[in-house]
Structure formats: C-alpha cells, structure tokens
N, C-alpha and C positions, 0 to 999 in steps of 0.2 A: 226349694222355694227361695226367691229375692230375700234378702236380707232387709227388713224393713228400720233398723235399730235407728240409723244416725239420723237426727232432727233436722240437723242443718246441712245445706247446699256445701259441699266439697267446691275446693278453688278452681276445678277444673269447669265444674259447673256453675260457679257465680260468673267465670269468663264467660262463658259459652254462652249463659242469660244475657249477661249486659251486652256482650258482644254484636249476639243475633237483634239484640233488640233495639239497636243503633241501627244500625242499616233496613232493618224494618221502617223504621221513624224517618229516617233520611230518607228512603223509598218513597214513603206515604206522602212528607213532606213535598215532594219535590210532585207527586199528581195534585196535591190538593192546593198549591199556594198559586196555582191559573186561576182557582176557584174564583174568587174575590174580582178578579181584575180584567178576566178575560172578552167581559162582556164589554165592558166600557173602554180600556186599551186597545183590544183586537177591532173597533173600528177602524182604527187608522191603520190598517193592513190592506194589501189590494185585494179587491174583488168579494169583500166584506159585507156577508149580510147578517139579520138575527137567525137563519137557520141554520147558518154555515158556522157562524160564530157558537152555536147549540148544537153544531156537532167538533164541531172543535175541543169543547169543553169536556163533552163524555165520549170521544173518540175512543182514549184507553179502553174503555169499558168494554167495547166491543173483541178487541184482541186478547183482553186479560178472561172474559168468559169462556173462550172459544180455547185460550192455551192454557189456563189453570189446572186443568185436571190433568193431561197429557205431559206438563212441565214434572209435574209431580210425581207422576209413572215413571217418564223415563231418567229420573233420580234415583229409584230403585232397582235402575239397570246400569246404569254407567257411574252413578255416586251423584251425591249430593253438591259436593265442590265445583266438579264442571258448572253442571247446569245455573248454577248461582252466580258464578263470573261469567257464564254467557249471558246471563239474565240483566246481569247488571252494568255491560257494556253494551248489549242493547240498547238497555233505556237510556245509556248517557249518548251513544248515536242519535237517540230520537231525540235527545232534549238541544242535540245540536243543530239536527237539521231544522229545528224551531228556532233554535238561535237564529239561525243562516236566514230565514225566509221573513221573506218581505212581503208575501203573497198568504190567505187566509187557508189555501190550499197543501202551502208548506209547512205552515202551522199544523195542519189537520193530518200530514203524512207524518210530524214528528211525533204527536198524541199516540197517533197507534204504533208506531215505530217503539211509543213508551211501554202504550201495554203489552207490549209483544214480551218487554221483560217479566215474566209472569213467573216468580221465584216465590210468590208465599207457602204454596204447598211443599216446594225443599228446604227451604229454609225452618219452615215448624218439623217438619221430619230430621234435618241436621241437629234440630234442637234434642228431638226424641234420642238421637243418636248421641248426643253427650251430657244426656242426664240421668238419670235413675229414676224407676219409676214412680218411689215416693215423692221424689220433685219435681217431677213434670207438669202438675195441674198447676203447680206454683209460677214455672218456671212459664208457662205459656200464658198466664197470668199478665206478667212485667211484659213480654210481647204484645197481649192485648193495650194495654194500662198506654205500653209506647204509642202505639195506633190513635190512642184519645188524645196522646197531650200531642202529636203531630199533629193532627187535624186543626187542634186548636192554635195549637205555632204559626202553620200556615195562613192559617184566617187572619190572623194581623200581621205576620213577615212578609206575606204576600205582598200586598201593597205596599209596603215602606219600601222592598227593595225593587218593583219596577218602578217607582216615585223617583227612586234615587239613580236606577239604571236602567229602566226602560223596559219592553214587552223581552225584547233580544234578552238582557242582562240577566231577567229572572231565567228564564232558559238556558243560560250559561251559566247560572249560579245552581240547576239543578242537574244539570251535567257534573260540575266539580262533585256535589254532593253523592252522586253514583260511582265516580272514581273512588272517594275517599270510604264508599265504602266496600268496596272492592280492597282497598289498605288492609280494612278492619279485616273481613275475612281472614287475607292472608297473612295477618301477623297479628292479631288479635284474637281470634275465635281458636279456641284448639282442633287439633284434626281429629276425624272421628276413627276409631283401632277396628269397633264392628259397624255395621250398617246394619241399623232396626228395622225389621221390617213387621210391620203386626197391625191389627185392624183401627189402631186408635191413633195410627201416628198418619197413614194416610188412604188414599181412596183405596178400596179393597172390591173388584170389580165382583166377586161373592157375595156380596150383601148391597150391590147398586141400583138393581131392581125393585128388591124391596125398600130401600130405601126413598125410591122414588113412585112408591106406592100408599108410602104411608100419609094419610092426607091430614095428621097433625104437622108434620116436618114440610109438607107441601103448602097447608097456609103462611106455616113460617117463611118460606122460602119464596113465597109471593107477599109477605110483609116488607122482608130487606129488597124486592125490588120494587116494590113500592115509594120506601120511604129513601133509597139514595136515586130515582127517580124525582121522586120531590124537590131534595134535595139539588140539583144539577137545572130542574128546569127553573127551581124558583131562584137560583144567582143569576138564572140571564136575565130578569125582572126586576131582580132587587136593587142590583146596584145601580143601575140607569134610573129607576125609582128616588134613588136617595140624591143623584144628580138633579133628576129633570122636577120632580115633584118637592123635594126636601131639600134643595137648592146647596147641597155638601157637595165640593169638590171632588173628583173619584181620587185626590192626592191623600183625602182626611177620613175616608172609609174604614180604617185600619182600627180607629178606636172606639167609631160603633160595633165592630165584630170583638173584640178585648172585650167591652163592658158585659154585651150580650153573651158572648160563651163563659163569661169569669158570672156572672150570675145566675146562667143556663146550668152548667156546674153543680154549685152549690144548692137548686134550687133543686134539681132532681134526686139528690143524694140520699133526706130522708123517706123520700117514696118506695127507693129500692130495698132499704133495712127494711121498711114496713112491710112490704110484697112479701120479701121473702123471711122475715121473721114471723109476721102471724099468716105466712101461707095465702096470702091473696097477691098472687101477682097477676092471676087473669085480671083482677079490680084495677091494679093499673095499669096494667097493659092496655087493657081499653080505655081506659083513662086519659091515659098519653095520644097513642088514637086520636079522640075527641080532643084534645087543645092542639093536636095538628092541625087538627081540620080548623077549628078555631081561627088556630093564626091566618092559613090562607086565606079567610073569610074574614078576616080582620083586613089582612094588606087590601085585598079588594074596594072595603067599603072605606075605611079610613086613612085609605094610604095616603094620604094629600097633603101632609106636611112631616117635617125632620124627626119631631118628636112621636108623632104615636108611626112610626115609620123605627123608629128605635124600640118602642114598646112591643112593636109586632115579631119584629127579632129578637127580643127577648122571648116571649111566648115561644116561637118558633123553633130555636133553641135548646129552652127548657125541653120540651117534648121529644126534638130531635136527640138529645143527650141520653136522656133517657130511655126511648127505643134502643137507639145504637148499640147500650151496654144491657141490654135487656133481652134483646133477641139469640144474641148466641148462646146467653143460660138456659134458655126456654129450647133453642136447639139441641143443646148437650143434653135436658132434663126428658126430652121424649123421643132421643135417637135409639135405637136399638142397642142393647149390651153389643160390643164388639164392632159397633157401626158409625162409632163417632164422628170418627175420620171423614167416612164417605160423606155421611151428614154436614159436615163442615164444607167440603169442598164442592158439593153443590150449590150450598147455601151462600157461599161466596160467590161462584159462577152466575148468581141468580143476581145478588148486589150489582155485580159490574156492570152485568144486561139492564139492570135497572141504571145505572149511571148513563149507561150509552141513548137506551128509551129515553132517559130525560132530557138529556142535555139538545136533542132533536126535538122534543115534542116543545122543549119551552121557546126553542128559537123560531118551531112553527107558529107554536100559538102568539109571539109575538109580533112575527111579520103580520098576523090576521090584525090585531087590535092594539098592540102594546103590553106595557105591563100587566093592567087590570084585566086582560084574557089571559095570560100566562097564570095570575091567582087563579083565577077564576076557574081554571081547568084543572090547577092543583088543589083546590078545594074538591072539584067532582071528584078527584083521584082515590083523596083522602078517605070521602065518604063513603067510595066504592068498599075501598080496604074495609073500614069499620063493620062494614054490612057483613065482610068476607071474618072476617074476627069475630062478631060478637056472636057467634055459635061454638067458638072453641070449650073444649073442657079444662077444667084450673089443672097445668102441668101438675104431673107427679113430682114431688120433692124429694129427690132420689141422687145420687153420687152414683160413678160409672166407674168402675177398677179394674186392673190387670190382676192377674197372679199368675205367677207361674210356676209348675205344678212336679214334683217330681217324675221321671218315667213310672214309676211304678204307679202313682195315682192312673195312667191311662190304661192300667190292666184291670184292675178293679174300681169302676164308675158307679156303684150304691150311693158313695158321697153327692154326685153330684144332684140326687131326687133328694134328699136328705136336705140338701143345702137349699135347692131349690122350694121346696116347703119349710124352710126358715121364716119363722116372723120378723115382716119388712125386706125381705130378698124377694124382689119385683121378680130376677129373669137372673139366669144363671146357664150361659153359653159355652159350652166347652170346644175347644179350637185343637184336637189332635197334631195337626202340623207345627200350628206353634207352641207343643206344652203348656198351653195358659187354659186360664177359663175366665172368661167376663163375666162381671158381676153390676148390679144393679142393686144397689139397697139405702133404704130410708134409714139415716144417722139416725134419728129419733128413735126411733124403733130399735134396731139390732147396731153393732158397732163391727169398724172391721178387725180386732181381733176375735171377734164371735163366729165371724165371715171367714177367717183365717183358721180356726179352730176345725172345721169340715173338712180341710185341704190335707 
C-alpha cells in the first residue's frame, strides 16, 4: 500500500501545484477577460450584431465541449506534455487571429480557435501524475481556488486593459499570456517519471455510461449549464445596460465588477461553512438558485439607473459565486467511487455547452427586445432550473479515496464485503487492473485509518 505518512506537499509537488495552477489561471484568464467588454467594444467590429456578438462570446464553449474529453484521452496515449503545448499554442493562435481581425467573424474564428485548446483534463491528470495521493484533493484544490480568483482578475483587467489598448490589444495580451505559459511548463512544472492512469485522475470510458445515467450527477450537470449559460447571456445585457440605462462609460465598468465580486465573495463564504458544517447544503443550494432568479428579475424590473444596476450585480454574484464553488463538491459528493474523473469531465463539457447556449441565446434575445428581454429570459432559465432542483435529495457527506492494495489483497477479497459493511463506507469498488479499491466514506462516522485497517 501507498505510504500515507508525510503531511506535507514534497518540493516536487509544491512545483508541480503552483506551476499547473498558473497556467490554468492564465488559460481561464485569457477566455474570461472578453467577458466584461465584448459586448460593448465588439460593436465597433465589422458586420457586428447582438447575436454574433452572443456568439462571439461563448464561441470557446462550443469547441472546448466537443474536445475536452477526447484532449484528455489522447493524454493517456501519447503523454500529457504534448498535448498541453498543443493546447496552449492553439489557443495563442486563436487569440491572434482575434487580434488580427477587424471583422465580428474573425473574432468569432479566434473564440473557437481558443476553445479548440482544450487542456483542462491533461493538465489535472499531469497534476495526478506528479503528486501523491495523499495530496491530490489538496493539490487540485489550489487548481480550483486558481479558476476563482481568475475569473475574478479578469472581470476587472478586462476592461482596464482594452481601455488602455483596445479590443485587438486584450487579444494580444492573451496570446502573450498562452506563450508564457507554455515557459511555465517547460521550465517550471517537473516532468512526470510514470504516467497515472486510474479512474479519479481522468475519464474512464468503463463507468461513462453509468455515469451518465445517474440522474443525481445528470441534474448537476444540467445546473453548470445552466448557470455559465446565465452567465454569458446576461454580459451581452449588462454591460450595454450599465452604458445606455446607468449612463457609466463601458471605460469605468471595471470597478462595478471589483466591488460586486470582492462582495459576492465574501458574502457567499458563511453559506458554504453552514451547508456543509450542519449538512444542509441542499438548503442552499437552492437557496442560491432562488437569488439567481432574483437577480434576473431584479435587472429586469429595476434596471434603470447606475445604482440598483450595481445592486443587481451584486446579488447576482453573490449567488453566482456561490453555485460556482458548490457544484463541483456536490459532483464529487454523488459520483460514483472510482468515477470521479468521468463525473468531472462531463460536468465540464456540460458548463462549456452552457457558455456556448448562452452567449447565443442572449445575443438573440437581444436583437428581439434589448436588455430587459435578455433578463427576462434568464429569469425563465433560472426558474426552469429551480423547478429541475428542488426535488434533489441532500448529497451524501462522504469523501472518495484511492488505495492501493497489495497483490496479495487481489487473491483473498473477504476484506472487501467486510469493508463494504463498515459503518459510514457508502461503496467500496475494487479495480483488479489497477491494484486499488475506491472507497466512499462518511469522516463523521468511520475514519481513513479504520478504512485502511481492512486493507
């Protein structure tokens, strides 16, 4: 069995965390900092409408859905390194030929150009590959944690730097930012000695089925495209909102998006201790849900001047902030032992599809009416979702583990019914190919050296 002793991250693997988790951030950075600006700058692009400009936006989405799982397969056949410097010269291709174009259609070739770099699943699997399994939940942790405070970078660098250099410039400063992490890789991140291959590090086409039959991981997975749907249609609304209704320059947007996420933040933080400390996180989950819906019904009714136009993005948010970091728990909490991975990689595939759905539907429902249709349709969206959630059952509170097992444990398997009738061991999978056995158990209840003691 792994050696579970040492507490702390080895320097091989603090590299390997911070390393991967820069170029994640730079990655994320560089789709999300259009967010803010695209709607209102990509006017002045040729042949510029609200639906082109609404696919402009969630173009990535569409590419990164379609290559995510397949990027991440063929990482396990030719290595993780290739496909991450092909991924990440892609995307600085795409973010040049957005540079280069002057037309809403070159813009829209570089988007997908970008999502076509579709390196999240090698890149969390390179992670698998230079960590140990006691610091892997940690270590993809600081990967997620990067993903938050990008989104939030971008929401306000966004604007300062096309302000300062133009729709072109931010597309050339997200190109640099693809090279530079192409650097990091190669003189940064360590090379990996084995290549991991096991059902938690990525899609495992053995449990894809069922995982896409289980219809707790199926609501989820129609939640995240719900809500970066939301997300995508309601920036083609908002910012032209904040110009034409709340009379802010699209140059001064940068520090309503600062206040709103630095308070969206903070505002969601004790919800999630509470969820998940007294075990009610269906309670805010749905919770959050409803002041989604809120806010949309908010922009709608009182979008008409600067300040409750600032109030609504605050709401907005708060809730989006929330969801965000709530939904992947809630996917890892009812993926199957052994199925994490798959779990994860759909559930991303579903977010992008949702990025792509939105950034279309809001630029249609703009051309129909304006802003106040674009709410007004993310409202219906919202409240569809709620209907589709508020029948879920409160996830299980449970932790998902490897172990790996000596040969000899695979000759004599009594352990493993023994283990599996442990109090608080949910599910207990044994994996003969890879010597391991996943496990599934409530901390509360039993502990993993108790879990470790059967093995």
């Amino acid at each position: 069995m792994q050696d579970h002793n040492s507490n702390a991250m080895n320097a091989q693997e603090r590299r390997a965390t911070s390393g991967l988790s820069l170029v994640f951030a730079f990655r994320m950075l560089g789709m999300f900092m259009v967010l803010p600006v695209l709607a209102t700058y990509g006017q002045e692009l040729s042949g510029a409408t609200p639906f082109l400009l609404g696919l402009a936006i969630g173009a990535y989405g569409l590419t990164q859905a379609v290559l995510q799982i397949p990027f991440g397969m063929i990482s396990d056949r030719i290595g993780r390194l290739p496909v991450i410097y092909i991924g990440l010269l892609i995307f600085a291709v795409g973010s040049v030929v957005a540079g280069l174009s002057e037309s809403v259609w070159g813009v829209i070739a570089g988007r997908v150009l970008q999502g076509a770099g579709a390196i999240s699943a090698a890149v969390m699997a390179l992670l698998s590959d230079l960590t140990r399994e006691q610091h892997r939940t940690k270590a993809m942790a600081f990967i997620g944690i990067s993903i938050g405070i990008s989104f939030a970078v971008a929401m306000v660098i966004g604007p300062l730097v096309t302000r300062a250099f133009g729709l072109s410039g931010l597309f050339w400063f997200t190109a640099a930012m693809a090279i530079l992490g192409i650097f990091i890789i190669a003189f940064a991140v360590p090379k990996p000695v084995v290549r991991v291959q096991h059902r938690e590090s990525g899609v495992a086409p053995a449990v894809l089925a069922a995982t896409l039959r289980n219809r707790a991981l199926l609501r989820l997975d129609l939640g995240i495209f719900v809500l970066h749907a939301l997300l995508m249609a309601s920036f083609i609304a908002l910012p032209l909102a904040l110009v034409e209704q709340g009379g802010l320059p699209k140059e001064e947007h940068w520090w309503v998006y600062l206040i709103s996420l630095f308070i969206g933040f903070f505002s969601m933080v004790p919800f999630i201790i509470y969820g998940e400390k007294k075990r009610q996180m269906k309670r805010v989950f749905i919770g959050a849900i409803s002041v989604l819906l809120f806010s949309e019904l908010f922009f709608w009714w009182f979008g008409q001047s600067l300040i409750l136009l600032i109030i609504g993005t605050v709401i907005f948010f708060t809730a989006f902030n929330l969801l965000e970091a709530t939904l992947p728990s809630l996917v890892s909490k009812e993926a199957p032992a052994g199925g994490k991975g798959t779990a994860m990689g759909v559930y991303s595939t579903s977010q992008f599809l949702g990025a792509a759905v939105g950034g279309m539907l809001g630029g249609w429902l703009f051309s129909l009416g304006g802003a106040p249709v674009v709410f007004a349709g993310c409202a219906a969206l919202a409240a569809l979702w709620l209907v589709f959630a508020a029948n879920m059952q409160e996830p299980p509170y449970v932790t998902s583990m490897r172990f790996l097992l000596s040969p000899a444990a695979l000759q004599d398997t009594q352990w493993l019914q023994a283990l599996s009738s442990q109090a608080g061991v949910k599910e207990a999978v044994l994996v003969a190919e890879e010597v391991a056995v996943y496990v599934k158990f409530d901390t509360q209840v039993t502990d993993r050296a108790t879990v470790e003691a059967y093995l």
